[in-house]
VOBA-1610 file (N, C-alpha, C; in pm, whole numbers, padded with zeros to 5 digits, always signed):
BEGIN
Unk+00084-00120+00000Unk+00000+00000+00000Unk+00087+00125+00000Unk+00044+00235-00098Unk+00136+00330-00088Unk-00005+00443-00024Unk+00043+00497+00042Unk-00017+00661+00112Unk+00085+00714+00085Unk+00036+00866+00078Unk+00089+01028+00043Unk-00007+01111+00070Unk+00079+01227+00156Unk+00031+01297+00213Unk+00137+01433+00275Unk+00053+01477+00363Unk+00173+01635+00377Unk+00236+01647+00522Unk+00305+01730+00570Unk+00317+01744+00695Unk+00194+01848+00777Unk+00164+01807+00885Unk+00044+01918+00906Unk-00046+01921+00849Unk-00159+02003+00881Unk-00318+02054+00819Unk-00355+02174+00858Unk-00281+02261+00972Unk-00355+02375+01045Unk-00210+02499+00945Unk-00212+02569+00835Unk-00102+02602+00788Unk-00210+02724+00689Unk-00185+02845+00711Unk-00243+02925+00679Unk-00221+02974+00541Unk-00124+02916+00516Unk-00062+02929+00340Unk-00185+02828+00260Unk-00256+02743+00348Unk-00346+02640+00304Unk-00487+02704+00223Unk-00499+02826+00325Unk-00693+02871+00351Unk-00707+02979+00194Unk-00736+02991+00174Unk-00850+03091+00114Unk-00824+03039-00056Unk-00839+02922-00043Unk-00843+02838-00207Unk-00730+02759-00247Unk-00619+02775-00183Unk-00477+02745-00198Unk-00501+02594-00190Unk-00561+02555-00107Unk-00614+02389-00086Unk-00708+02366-00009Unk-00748+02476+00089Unk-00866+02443+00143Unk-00976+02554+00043Unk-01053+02510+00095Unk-01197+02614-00028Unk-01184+02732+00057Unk-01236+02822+00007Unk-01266+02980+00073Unk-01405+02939+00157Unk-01339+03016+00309Unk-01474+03001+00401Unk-01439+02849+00490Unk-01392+02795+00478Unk-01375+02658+00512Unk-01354+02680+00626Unk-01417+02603+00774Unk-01377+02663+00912Unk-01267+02607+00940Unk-01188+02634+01039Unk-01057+02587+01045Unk-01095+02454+01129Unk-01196+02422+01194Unk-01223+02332+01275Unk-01201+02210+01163Unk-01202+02229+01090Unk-01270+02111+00931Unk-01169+02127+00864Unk-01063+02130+00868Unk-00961+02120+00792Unk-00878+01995+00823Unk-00890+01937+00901Unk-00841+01804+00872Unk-00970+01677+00820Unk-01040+01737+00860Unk-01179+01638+00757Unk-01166+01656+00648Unk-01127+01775+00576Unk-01104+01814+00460Unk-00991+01694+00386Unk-00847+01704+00436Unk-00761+01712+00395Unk-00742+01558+00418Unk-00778+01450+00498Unk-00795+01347+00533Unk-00841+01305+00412Unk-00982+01358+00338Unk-01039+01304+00225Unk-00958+01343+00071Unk-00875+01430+00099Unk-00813+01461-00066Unk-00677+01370-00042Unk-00608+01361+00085Unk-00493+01272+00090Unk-00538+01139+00179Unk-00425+01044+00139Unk-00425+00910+00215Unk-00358+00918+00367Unk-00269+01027+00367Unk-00203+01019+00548Unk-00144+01141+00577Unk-00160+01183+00679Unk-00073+01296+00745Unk+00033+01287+00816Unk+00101+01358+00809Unk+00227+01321+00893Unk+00200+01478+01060Unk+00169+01418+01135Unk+00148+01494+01256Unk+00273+01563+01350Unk+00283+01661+01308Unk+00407+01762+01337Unk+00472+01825+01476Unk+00322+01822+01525Unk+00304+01870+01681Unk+00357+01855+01722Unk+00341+01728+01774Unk+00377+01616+01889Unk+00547+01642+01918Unk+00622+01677+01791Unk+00760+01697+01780Unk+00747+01801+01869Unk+00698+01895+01893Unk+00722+02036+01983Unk+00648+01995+02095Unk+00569+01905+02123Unk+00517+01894+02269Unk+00424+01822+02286Unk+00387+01809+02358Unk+00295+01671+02496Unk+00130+01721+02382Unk+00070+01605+02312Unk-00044+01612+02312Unk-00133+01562+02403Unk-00242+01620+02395Unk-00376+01536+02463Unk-00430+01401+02428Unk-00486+01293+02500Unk-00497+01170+02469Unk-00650+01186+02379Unk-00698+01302+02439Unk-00850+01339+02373Unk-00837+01365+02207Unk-00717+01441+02170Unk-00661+01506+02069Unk-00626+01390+01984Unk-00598+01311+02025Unk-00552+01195+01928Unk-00681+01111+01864Unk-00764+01083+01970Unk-00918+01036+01984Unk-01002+01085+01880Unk-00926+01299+01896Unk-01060+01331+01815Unk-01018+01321+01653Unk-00876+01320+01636Unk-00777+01327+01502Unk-00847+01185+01443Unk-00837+01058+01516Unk-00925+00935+01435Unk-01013+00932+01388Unk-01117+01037+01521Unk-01272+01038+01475Unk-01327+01142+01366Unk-01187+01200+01306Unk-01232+01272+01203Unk-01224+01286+01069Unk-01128+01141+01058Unk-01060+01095+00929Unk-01155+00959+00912Unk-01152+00951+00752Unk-01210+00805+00730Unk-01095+00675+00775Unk-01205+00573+00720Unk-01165+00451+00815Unk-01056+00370+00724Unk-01006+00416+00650Unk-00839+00420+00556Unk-00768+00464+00610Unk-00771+00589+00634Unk-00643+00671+00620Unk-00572+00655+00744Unk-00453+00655+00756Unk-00331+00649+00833Unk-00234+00826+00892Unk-00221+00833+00986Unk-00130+00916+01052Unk+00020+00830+01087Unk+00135+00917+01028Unk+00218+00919+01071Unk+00262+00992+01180Unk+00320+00982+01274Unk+00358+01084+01404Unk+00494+01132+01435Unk+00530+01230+01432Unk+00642+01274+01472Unk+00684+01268+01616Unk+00796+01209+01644Unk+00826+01164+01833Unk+00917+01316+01868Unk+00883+01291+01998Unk+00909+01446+02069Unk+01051+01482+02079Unk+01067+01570+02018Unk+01237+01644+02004Unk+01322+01613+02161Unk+01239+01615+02280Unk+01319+01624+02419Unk+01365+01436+02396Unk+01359+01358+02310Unk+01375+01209+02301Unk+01482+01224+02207Unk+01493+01289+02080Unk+01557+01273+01979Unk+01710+01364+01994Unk+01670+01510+02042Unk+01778+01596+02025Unk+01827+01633+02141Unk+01943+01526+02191Unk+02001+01549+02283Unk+02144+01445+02232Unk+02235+01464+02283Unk+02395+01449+02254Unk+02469+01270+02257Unk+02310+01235+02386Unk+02357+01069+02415Unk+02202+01014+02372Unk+02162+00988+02276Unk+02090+00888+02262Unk+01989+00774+02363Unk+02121+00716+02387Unk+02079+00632+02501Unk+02018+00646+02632Unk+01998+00785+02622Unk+01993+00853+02763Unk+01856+00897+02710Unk+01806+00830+02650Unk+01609+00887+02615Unk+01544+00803+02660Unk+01553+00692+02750Unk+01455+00597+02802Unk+01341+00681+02834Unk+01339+00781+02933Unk+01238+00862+03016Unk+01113+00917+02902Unk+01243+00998+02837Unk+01161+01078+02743Unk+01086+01005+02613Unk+01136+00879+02561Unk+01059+00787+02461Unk+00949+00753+02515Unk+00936+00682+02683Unk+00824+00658+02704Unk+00716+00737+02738Unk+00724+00878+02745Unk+00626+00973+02803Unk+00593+00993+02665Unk+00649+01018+02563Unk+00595+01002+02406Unk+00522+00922+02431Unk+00558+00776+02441Unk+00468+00662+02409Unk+00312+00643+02464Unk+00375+00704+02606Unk+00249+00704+02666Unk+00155+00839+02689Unk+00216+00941+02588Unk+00099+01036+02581Unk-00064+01058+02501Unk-00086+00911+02459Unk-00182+00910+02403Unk-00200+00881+02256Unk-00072+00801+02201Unk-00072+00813+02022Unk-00160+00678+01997Unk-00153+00566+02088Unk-00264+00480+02027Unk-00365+00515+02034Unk-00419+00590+02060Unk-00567+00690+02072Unk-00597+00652+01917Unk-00521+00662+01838Unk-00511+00637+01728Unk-00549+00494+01607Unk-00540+00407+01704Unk-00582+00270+01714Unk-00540+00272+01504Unk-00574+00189+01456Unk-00546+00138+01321Unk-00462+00242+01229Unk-00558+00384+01270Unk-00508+00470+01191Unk-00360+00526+01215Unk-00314+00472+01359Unk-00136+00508+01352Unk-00011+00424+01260Unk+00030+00468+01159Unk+00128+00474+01106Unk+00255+00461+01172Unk+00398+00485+01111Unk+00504+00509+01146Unk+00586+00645+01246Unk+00606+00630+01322Unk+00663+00690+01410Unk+00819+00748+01355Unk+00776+00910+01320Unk+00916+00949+01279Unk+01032+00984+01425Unk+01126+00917+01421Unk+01228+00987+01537Unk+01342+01077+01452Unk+01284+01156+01432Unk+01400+01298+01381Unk+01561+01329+01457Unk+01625+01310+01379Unk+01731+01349+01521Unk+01742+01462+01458Unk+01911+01558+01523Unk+01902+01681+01516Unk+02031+01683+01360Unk+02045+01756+01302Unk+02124+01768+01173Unk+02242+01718+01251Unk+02302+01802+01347Unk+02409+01794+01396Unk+02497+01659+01461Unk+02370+01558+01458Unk+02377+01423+01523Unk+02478+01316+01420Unk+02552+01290+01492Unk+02648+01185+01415Unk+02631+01034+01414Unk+02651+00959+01345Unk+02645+00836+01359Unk+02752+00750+01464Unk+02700+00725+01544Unk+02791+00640+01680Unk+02730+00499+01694Unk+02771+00396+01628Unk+02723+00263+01604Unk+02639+00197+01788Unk+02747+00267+01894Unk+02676+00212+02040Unk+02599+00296+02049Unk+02611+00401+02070Unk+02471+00486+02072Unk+02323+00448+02042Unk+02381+00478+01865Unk+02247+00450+01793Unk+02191+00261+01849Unk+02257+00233+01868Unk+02185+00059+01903Unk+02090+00092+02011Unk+02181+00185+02099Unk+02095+00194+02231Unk+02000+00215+02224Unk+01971+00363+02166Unk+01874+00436+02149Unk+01793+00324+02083Unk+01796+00254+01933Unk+01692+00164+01879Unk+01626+00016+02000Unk+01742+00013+02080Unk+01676-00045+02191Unk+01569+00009+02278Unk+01535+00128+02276Unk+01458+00134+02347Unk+01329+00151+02247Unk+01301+00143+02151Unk+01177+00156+02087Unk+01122+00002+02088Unk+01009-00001+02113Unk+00931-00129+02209Unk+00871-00145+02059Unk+00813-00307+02039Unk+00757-00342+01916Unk+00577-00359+01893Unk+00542-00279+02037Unk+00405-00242+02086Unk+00415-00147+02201Unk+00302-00088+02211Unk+00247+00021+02312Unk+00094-00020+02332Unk+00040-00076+02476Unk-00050-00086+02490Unk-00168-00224+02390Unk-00030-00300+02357Unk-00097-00447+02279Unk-00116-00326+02135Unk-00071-00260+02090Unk-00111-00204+01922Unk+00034-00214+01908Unk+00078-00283+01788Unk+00227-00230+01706Unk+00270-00133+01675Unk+00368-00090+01694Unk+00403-00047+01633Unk+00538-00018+01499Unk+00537+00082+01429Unk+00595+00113+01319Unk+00745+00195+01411Unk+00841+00171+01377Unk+00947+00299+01401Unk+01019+00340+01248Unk+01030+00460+01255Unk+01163+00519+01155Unk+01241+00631+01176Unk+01374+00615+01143Unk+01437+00727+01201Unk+01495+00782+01075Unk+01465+00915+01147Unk+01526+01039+01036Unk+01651+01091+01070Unk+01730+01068+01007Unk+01924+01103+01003Unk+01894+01165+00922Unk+01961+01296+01012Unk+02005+01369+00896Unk+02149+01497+00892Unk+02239+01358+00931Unk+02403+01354+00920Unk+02458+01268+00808Unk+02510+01310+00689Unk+02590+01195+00627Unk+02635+01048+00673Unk+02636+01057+00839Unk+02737+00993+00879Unk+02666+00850+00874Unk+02509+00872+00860Unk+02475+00786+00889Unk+02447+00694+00751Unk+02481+00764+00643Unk+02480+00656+00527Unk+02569+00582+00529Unk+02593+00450+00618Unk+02670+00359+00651Unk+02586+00273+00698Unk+02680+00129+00601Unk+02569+00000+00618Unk+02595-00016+00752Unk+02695+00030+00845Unk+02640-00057+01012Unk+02467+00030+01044Unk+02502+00153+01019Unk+02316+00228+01042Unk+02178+00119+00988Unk+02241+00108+00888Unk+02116+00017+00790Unk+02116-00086+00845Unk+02238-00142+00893Unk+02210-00301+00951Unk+02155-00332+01060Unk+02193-00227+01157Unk+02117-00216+01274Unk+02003-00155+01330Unk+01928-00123+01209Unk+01820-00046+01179Unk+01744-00188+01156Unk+01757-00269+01030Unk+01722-00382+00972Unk+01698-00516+01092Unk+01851-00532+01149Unk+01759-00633+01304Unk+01631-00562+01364Unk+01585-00490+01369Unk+01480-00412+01445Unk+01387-00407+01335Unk+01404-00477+01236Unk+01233-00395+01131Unk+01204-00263+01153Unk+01343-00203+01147Unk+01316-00012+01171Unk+01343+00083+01084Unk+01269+00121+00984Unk+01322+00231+00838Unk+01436+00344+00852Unk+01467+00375+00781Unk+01554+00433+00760Unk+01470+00565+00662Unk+01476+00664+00734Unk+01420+00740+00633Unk+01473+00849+00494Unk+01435+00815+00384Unk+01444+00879+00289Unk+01430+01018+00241Unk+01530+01117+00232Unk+01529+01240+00246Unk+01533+01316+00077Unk+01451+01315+00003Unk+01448+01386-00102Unk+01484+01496-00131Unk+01496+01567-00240Unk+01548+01658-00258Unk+01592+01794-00127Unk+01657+01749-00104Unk+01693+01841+00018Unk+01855+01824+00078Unk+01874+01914+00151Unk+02018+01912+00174Unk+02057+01817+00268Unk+01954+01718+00323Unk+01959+01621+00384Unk+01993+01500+00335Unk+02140+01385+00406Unk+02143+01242+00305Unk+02023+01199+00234Unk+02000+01152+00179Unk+01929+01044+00087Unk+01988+00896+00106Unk+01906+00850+00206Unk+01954+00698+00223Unk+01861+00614+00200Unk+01894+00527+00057Unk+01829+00468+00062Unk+01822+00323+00076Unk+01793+00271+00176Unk+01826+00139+00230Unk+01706+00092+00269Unk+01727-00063+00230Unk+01583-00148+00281Unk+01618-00201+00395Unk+01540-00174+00469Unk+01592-00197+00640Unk+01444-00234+00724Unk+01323-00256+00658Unk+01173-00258+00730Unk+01099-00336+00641Unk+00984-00395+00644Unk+00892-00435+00615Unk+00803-00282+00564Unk+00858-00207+00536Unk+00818-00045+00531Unk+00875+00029+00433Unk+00814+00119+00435Unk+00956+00239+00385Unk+00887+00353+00391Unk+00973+00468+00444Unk+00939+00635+00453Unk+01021+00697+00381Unk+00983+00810+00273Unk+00983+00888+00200Unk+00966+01027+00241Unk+01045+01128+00251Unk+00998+01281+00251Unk+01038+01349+00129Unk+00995+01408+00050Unk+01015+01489-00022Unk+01025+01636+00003Unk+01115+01714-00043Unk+01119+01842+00015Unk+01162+01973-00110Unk+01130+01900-00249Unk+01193+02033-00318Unk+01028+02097-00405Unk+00953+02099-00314Unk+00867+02127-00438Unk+00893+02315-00410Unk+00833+02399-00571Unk+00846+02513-00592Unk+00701+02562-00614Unk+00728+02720-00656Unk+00584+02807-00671Unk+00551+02785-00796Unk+00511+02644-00813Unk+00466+02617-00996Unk+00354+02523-00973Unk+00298+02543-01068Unk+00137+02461-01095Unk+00175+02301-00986Unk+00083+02247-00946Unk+00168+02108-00875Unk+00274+02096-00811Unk+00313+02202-00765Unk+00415+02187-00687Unk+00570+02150-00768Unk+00594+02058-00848Unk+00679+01951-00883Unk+00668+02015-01044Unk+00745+02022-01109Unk+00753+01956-01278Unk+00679+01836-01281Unk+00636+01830-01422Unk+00569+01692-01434Unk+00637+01575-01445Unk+00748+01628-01459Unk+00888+01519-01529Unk+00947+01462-01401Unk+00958+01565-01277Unk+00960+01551-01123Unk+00868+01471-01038Unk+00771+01483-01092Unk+00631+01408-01018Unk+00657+01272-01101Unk+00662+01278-01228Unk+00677+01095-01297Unk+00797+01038-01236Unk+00921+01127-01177Unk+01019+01034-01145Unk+00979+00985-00989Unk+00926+01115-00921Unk+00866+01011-00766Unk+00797+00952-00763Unk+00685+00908-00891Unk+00608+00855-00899Unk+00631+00702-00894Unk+00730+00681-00971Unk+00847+00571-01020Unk+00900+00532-00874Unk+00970+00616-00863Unk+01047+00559-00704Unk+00964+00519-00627Unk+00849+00569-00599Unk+00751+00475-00484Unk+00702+00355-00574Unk+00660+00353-00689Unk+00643+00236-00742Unk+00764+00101-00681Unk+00860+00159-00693Unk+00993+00099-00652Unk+01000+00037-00538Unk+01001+00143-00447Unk+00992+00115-00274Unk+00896+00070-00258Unk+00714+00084-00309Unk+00671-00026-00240Unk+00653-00135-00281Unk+00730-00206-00387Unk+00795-00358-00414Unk+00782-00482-00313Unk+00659-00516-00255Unk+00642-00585-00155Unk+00640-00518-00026Unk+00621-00397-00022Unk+00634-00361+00147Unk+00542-00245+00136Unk+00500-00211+00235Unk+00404-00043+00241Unk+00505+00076+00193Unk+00441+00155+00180Unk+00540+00272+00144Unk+00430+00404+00228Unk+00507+00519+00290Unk+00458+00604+00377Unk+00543+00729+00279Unk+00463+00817+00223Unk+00547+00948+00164Unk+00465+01102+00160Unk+00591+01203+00186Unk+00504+01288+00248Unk+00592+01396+00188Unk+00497+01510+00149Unk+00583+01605+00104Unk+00567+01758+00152Unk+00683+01801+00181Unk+00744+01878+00316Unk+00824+01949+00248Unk+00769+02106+00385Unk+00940+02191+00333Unk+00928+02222+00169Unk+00999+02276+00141Unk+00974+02349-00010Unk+00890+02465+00010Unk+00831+02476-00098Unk+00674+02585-00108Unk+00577+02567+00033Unk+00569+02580+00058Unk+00492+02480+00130Unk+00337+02497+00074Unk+00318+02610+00029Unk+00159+02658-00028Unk+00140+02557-00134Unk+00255+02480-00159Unk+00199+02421-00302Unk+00200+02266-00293Unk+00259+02208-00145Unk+00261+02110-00131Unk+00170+02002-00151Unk-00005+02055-00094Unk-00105+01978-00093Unk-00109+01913-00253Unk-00097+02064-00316Unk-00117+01970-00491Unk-00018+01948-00527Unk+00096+01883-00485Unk+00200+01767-00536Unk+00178+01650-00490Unk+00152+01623-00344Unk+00095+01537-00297Unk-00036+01472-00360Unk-00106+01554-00413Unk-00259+01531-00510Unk-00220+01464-00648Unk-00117+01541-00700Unk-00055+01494-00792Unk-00015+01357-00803Unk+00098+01326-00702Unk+00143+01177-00688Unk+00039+01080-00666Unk-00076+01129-00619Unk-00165+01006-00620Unk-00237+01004-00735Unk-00260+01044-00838Unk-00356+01066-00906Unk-00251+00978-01024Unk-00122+00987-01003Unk-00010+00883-01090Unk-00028+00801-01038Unk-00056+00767-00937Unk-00055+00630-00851Unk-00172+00555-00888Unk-00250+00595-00888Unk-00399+00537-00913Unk-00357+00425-00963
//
């Protein structure tokens, strides 16, 4: 199964026709945007503690397809020792994301640019991501985004864990692309101020690559960063190739 979709829904570059209709209440903008895309990637959570209600009401407002991806909380990811996030992974875990029940997706763990690849570290840290929360599975993937980490020990020890490796598109971020999950995550990040976001020649080649990646496995892709006003219709775009 491939989903595509954007980062966020509450983005004011969105409202007055840009992708939401004119007049559209802001309350309804993820009902909206739930029905033109297959998944969101939920941004918040990276800056702070959601509500367990908030997650509850995010399910009850999307159809019974669509998938959320979640971003895990920066006080877990961006700090110097890794290993030293036990505390902070589980207050993520347990702030309420299975609220989410079917519709939770992959769990992005972002580290910070500045983060290097340290083979004990990084093990540690993937040790502590549990292969359920509350009897629901879960998905992990981590976002490097140090060169250092395009190294097969990253991928390999990503791969004992069924844990992605995430894919950084056009952006000044590696591009690693390694099969390391029963999964795969995709961000895209160069779209511009042109019709679709993408060239058409741009959209047929990501179109292709997820054809690629999801080769027996799900594929999760989301497009971020760039324009951002123009994101929704690149994202619209890629599915409409996908069909």
């Amino acid at each position: 199964m491939i989903r595509i979709g954007i980062g966020g829904w509450n983005f004011p570059e969105w409202r007055g026709g840009a992708f939401y209709p004119e007049g559209l209440p802001q309350k309804r903008e993820l009902e909206y945007a739930s029905r033109a895309l297959s998944s969101i990637e939920i941004n918040a959570t990276y800056y702070g503690s959601q509500k367990p209600e908030s997650f509850q009401k995010w399910h009850d407002e999307t159809p019974e397809d669509f998938a959320f991806a979640v971003k895990a909380s920066r006080f877990a990811t961006n700090r110097r020792i890794l290993a030293e996030a036990g505390d902070s992974v589980s207050r993520f875990l347990n702030s309420g994301i299975t609220r989410l029940g079917p519709k939770l997706g992959p769990i992005n763990w972002q580290f910070a640019e500045t983060k290097q690849f340290d083979p004990t570290d990084f093990a540690a840290f993937l040790a502590l991501l549990p292969d359920e929360q509350d009897g629901q599975p879960l998905r992990h993937a981590i976002e490097a985004r140090h060169d250092s980490f395009a190294d097969p020990a990253a991928a390999s020890l990503c791969r004992d864990r069924n844990i992605a490796l995430i894919r950084s598109g056009d952006s000044k971020f590696p591009d690693i692309d390694a099969e390391t999950a029963d999964f795969a995550y995709l961000r895209i990040m160069g779209t511009q101020d042109i019709v679709g976001g993408y060239a058409p020649a741009d959209l047929d080649r990501w179109a292709t690559e997820a054809r690629r990646m999801a080769d027996g496995r799900d594929l999760y892709l989301y497009v971020i960063s760039g324009t951002k006003h123009r994101n929704p219709a690149a994202a619209m775009a890629l599915i409409e190739r996908l069909r």
